[in-house]
C-alpha positions in Angstrom: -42.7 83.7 5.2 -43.5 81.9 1.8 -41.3 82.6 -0.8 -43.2 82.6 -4.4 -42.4 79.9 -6.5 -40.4 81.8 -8.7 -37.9 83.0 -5.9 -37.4 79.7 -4.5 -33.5 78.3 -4.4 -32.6 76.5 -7.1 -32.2 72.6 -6.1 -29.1 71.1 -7.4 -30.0 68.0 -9.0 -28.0 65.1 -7.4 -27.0 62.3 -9.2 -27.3 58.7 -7.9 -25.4 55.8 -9.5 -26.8 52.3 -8.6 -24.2 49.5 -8.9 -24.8 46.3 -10.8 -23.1 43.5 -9.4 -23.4 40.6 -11.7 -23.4 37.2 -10.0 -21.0 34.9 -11.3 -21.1 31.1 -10.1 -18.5 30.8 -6.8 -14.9 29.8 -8.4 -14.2 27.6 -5.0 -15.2 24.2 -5.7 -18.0 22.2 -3.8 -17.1 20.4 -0.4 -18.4 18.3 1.9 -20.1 19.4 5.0 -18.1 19.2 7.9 -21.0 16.8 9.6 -19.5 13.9 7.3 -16.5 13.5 8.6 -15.5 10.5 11.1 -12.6 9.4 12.8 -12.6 5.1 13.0 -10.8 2.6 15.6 -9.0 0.8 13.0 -6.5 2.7 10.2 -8.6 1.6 7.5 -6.5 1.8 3.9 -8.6 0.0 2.3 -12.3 -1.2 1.7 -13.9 -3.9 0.0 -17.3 -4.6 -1.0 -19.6 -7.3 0.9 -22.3 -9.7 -0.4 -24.8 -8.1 1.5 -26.2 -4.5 0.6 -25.3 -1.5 2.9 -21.8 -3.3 4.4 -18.1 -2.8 3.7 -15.0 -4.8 5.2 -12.3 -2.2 6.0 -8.3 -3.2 6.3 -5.2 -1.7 7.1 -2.2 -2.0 9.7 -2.9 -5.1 11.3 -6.4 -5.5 11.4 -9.8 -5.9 9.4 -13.2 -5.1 10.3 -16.9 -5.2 9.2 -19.0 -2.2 8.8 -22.5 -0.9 7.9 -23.2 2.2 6.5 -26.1 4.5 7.3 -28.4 5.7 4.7 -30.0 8.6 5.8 -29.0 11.9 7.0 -25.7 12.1 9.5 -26.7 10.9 13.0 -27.0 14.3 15.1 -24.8 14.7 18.1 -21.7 12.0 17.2 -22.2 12.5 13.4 -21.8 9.0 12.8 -22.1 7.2 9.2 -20.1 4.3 9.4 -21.0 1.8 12.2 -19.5 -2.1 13.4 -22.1 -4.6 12.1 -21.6 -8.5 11.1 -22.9 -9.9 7.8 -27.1 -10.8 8.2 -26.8 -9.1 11.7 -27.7 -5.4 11.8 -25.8 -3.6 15.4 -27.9 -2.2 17.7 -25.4 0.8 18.4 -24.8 2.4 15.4 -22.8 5.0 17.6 -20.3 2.7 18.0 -17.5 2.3 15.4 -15.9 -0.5 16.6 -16.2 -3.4 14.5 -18.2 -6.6 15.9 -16.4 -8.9 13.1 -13.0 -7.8 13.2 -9.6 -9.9 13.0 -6.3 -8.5 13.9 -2.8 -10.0 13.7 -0.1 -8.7 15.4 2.5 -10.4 13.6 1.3 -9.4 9.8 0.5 -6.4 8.0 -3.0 -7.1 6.0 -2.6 -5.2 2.5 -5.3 -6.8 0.6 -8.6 -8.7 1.3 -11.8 -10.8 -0.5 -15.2 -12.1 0.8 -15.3 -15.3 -0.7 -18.2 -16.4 2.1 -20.5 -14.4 4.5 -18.1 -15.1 7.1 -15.0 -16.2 5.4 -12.3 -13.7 4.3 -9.0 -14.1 2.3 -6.5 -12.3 3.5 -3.3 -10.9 2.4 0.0 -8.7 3.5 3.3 -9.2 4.6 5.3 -10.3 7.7 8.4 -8.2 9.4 8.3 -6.6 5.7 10.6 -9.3 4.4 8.0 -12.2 3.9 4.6 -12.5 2.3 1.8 -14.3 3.8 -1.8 -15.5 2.4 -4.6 -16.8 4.5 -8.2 -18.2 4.7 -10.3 -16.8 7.4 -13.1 -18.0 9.0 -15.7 -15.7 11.5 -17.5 -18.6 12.5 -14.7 -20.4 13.9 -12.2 -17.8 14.4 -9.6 -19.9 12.9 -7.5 -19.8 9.8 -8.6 -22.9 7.1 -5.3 -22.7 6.0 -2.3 -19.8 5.5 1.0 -19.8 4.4 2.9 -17.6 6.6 6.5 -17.7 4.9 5.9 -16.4 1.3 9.3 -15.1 -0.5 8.0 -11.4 -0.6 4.8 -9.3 0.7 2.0 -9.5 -0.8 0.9 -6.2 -2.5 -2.8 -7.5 -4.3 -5.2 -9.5 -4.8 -7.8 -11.1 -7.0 -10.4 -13.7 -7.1 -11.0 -15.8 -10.4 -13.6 -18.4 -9.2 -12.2 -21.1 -6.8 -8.5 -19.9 -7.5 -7.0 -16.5 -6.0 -4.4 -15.0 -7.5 -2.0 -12.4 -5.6 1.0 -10.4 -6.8 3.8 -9.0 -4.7 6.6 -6.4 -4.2 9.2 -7.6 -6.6 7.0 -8.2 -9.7 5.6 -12.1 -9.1 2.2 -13.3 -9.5 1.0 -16.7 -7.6 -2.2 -18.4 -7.8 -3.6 -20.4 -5.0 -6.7 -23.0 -4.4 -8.5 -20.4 -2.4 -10.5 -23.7 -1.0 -7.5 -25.5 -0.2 -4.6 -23.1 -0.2 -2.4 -25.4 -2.7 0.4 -23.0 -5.5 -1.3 -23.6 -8.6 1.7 -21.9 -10.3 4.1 -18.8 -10.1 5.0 -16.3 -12.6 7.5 -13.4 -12.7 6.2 -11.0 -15.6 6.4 -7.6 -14.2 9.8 -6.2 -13.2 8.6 -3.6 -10.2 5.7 -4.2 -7.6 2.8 -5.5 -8.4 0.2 -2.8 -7.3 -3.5 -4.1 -8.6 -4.9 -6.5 -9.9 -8.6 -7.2 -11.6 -9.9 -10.2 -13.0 -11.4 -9.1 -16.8 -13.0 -12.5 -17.8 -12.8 -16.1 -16.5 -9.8 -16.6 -19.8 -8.1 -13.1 -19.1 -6.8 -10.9 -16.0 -4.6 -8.2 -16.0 -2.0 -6.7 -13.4 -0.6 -3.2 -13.1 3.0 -2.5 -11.5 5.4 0.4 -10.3 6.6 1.5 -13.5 3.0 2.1 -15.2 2.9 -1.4 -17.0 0.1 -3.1 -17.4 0.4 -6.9 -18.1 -2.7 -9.6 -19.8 -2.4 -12.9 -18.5 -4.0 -16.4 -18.8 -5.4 -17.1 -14.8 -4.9 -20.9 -15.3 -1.2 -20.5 -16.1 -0.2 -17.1 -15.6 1.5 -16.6 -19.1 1.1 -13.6 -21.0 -1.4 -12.5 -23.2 -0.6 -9.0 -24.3 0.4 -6.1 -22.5 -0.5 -1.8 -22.3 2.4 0.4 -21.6 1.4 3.9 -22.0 1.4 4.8 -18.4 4.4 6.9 -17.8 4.2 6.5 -13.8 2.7 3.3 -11.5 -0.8 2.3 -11.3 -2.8 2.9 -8.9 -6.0 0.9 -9.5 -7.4 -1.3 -12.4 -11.0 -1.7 -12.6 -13.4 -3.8 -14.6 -16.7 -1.9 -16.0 -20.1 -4.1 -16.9 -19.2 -5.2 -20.3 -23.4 -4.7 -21.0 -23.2 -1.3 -20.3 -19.8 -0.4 -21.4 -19.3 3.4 -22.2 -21.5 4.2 -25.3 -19.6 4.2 -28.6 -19.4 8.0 -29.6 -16.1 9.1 -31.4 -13.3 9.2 -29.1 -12.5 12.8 -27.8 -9.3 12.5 -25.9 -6.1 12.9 -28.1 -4.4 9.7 -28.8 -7.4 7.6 -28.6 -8.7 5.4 -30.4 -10.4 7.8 -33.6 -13.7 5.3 -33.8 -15.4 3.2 -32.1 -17.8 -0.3 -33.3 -20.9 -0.9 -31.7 -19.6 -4.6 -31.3 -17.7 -2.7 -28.3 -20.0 -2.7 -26.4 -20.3 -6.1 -26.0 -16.2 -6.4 -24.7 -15.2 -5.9 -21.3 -14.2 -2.2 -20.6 -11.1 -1.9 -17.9 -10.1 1.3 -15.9 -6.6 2.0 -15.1 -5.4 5.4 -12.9 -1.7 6.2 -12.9 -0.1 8.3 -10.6 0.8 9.9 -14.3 -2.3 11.7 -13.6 -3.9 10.2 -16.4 -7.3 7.8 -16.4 -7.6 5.5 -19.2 -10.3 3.0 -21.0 -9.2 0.4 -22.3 -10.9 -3.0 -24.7 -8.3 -5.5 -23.0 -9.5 -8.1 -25.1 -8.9 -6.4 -28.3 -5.8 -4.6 -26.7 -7.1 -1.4 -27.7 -6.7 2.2 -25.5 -10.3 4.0 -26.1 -9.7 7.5 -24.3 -8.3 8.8 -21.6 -8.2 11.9 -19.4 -5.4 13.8 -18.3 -5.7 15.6 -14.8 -2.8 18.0 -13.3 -1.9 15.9 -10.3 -0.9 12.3 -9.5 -4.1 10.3 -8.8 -4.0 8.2 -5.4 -7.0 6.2 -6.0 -10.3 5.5 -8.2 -13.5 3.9 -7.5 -16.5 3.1 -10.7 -19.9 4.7 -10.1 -21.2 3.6 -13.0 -21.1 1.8 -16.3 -19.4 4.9 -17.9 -18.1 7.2 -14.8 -15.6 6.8 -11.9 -14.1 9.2 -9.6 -10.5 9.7 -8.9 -8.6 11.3 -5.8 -5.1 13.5 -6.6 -2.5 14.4 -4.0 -4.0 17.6 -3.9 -6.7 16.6 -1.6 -9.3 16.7 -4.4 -11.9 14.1 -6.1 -12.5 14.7 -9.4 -16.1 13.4 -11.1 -15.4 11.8 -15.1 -17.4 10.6 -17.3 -15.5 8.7 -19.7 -17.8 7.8 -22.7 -17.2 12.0 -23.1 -13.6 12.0 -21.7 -14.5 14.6 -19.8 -14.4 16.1 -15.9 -17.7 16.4 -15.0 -17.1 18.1 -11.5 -14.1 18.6 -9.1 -14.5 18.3 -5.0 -12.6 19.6 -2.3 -11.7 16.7 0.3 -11.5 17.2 3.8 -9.0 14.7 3.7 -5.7 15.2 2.7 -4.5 12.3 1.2 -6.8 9.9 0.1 -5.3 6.1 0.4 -8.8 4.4 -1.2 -12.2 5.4 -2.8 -15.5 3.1 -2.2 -18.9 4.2 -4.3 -21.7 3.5 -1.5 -23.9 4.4 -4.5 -23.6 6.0 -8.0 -23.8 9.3 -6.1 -22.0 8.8 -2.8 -18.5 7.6 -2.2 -16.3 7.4 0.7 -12.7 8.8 0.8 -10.3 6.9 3.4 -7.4 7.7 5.0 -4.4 5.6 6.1 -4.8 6.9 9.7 -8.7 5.5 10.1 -9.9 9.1 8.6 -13.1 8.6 6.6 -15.2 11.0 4.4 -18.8 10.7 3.2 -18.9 12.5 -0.3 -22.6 13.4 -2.1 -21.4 14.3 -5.8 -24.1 17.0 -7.1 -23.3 16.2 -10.4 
């Protein structure tokens, strides 16, 4: 039976609540994909650029070795990006990480290493960590031009200014060499600690970085000093020389203790990089002894590579890469790393580096920013 309208049962009304979620970007920060990652034969610490595009000599331990890098998207299967090549001559097994130039010496650690030819190499290190030696090396005929095996302490760096390398080693010493003929040019014992890098600013002015955060200027064709920067409050890790035509731009500074202005003759002066395992990164005018800005992270930074003529990236202990820019001073972006302590950073392009590991671990990092 129908029930009239007016008998009906009341209907209770019901009351619906709708939740708004608001989206909020993801506090994690960005990290590579897992497809990136690769394991190589050699414990590469280190990595050095090569004349020719697309290649990259890696060292550590006992050996060093010539590599190619792929451009495209990571191999499918072995997820391989770094692969053994030889300068000029492309491998036809990129699969295959073992590297078709490669030198190893059982007898010496190799700490450092230049391409001063497309098969020639100086190389650097120590022997039964006592003794320092330095060596030109030759692909082509798989001999040594010349090395001296017995130097007074390991060698820690290195640096090419023209025809004459200059290293520095473990108790503070800098030595320069005829790279073509091996002979001491002279010797010099300005920093007190290790030597840990050093970077050639202009053919009349380098600079080397020690233990205890100084950084020393120098005249290359005597080795006497020129000047000297010792805000670091811990050792450097890296110094590194930006373009000096496309130096950062010269906005106030922003960081404080900077400089508070900056000329636009600036940008005409070579523009140096240091990273301190103070955590800080700093600009600096070597040539007119000036500190620009820096930046101040939270953790001590391991290593730095430059992308470009105003940003680098840095890696902290914390198993993250952090993006700056410093003509802002700022951090543009922070990455997770997949390895967990990075030994040496190497920009493949302005928006790709790759993160090494002591152990032979390497990481291929796209930077979004």
């Amino acid at each position: 039976m129908l029930l009239p309208m007016c008998c009906a049962p009341a209907i209770k009304p019901v009351c619906v609540f709708v939740a708004i979620v608001l989206l909020r970007p993801p506090t994690s920060m960005p990290r590579a994909d897992e497809g990136w990652l690769q394991t190589l034969d050699i414990p590469a610490a280190g990595a050095v650029a090569c004349e020719s595009a697309n290649e990259i000599w890696l060292h550590g331990g006992h050996s060093v070795g010539h590599f190619g890098f792929l451009e495209g998207p990571v191999r499918q299967g072995n997820r391989t990006f770094l692969h053994r090549s030889s300068p000029h001559v492309q491998s036809s097994d990129p699969t295959n990480t073992a590297p078709y130039l490669h030198l190893e010496l059982a007898d010496s650690l190799i700490a450092a290493v230049a391409q001063i030819a497309p098969h020639t190499l100086l190389v650097a290190g120590s022997q039964d960590h006592e003794f320092g030696w330095l060596g030109r090396y030759n692909f082509s005929t798989g001999a040594f031009a010349w090395r001296h095996s017995e130097l007074k302490r390991p060698i820690t760096s290195l640096a090419m200014f023209g025809e004459r390398v200059i290293v520095g080693n473990d108790a503070g010493d800098l030595l320069a060499f005829d790279a073509a003929t091996g002979e001491l040019q002279w010797e010099q014992a300005p920093h007190a600690k290790m030597v840990t890098s050093l970077v050639r600013v202009t053919e009349t002015l380098g600079a080397s970085g020690d233990w205890t955060g100084k950084i020393l200027l120098w005249d290359p064709s005597t080795g006497k000093p020129r000047g000297d920067f010792q805000q670091h409050r811990d050792r450097i890790v890296w110094l590194a020389l930006l373009s000096p035509a496309t130096s950062p731009a010269t906005s106030p500074a922003t960081s404080p203790g900077a400089s508070k202005s900056l000329q636009s003759s600036d940008s005409n002066s070579p523009s140096m990089v240091s990273a301190s395992r103070d955590g800080t990164v700093r600009l600096w005018y070597p040539e007119q002894r000036r500190l620009v800005r820096f930046v101040q992270l939270d953790q001590p930074i391991t290593a730095l590579a430059t992308l470009s003529a105003t940003q680098v990236v840095v890696a902290t202990n914390d198993a993250r890469l952090h993006h700056i820019d410093l003509g802002q001073a700022k951090v543009l972006a922070t990455y997770a790393c997949q390895i967990d302590f990075v030994t040496q950073l190497f920009a493949l392009q302005p928006t790709r580096v790759l993160a090494l590991q002591g152990n032979g671990r390497a990481e291929r990092i796209e930077l979004t920013q």
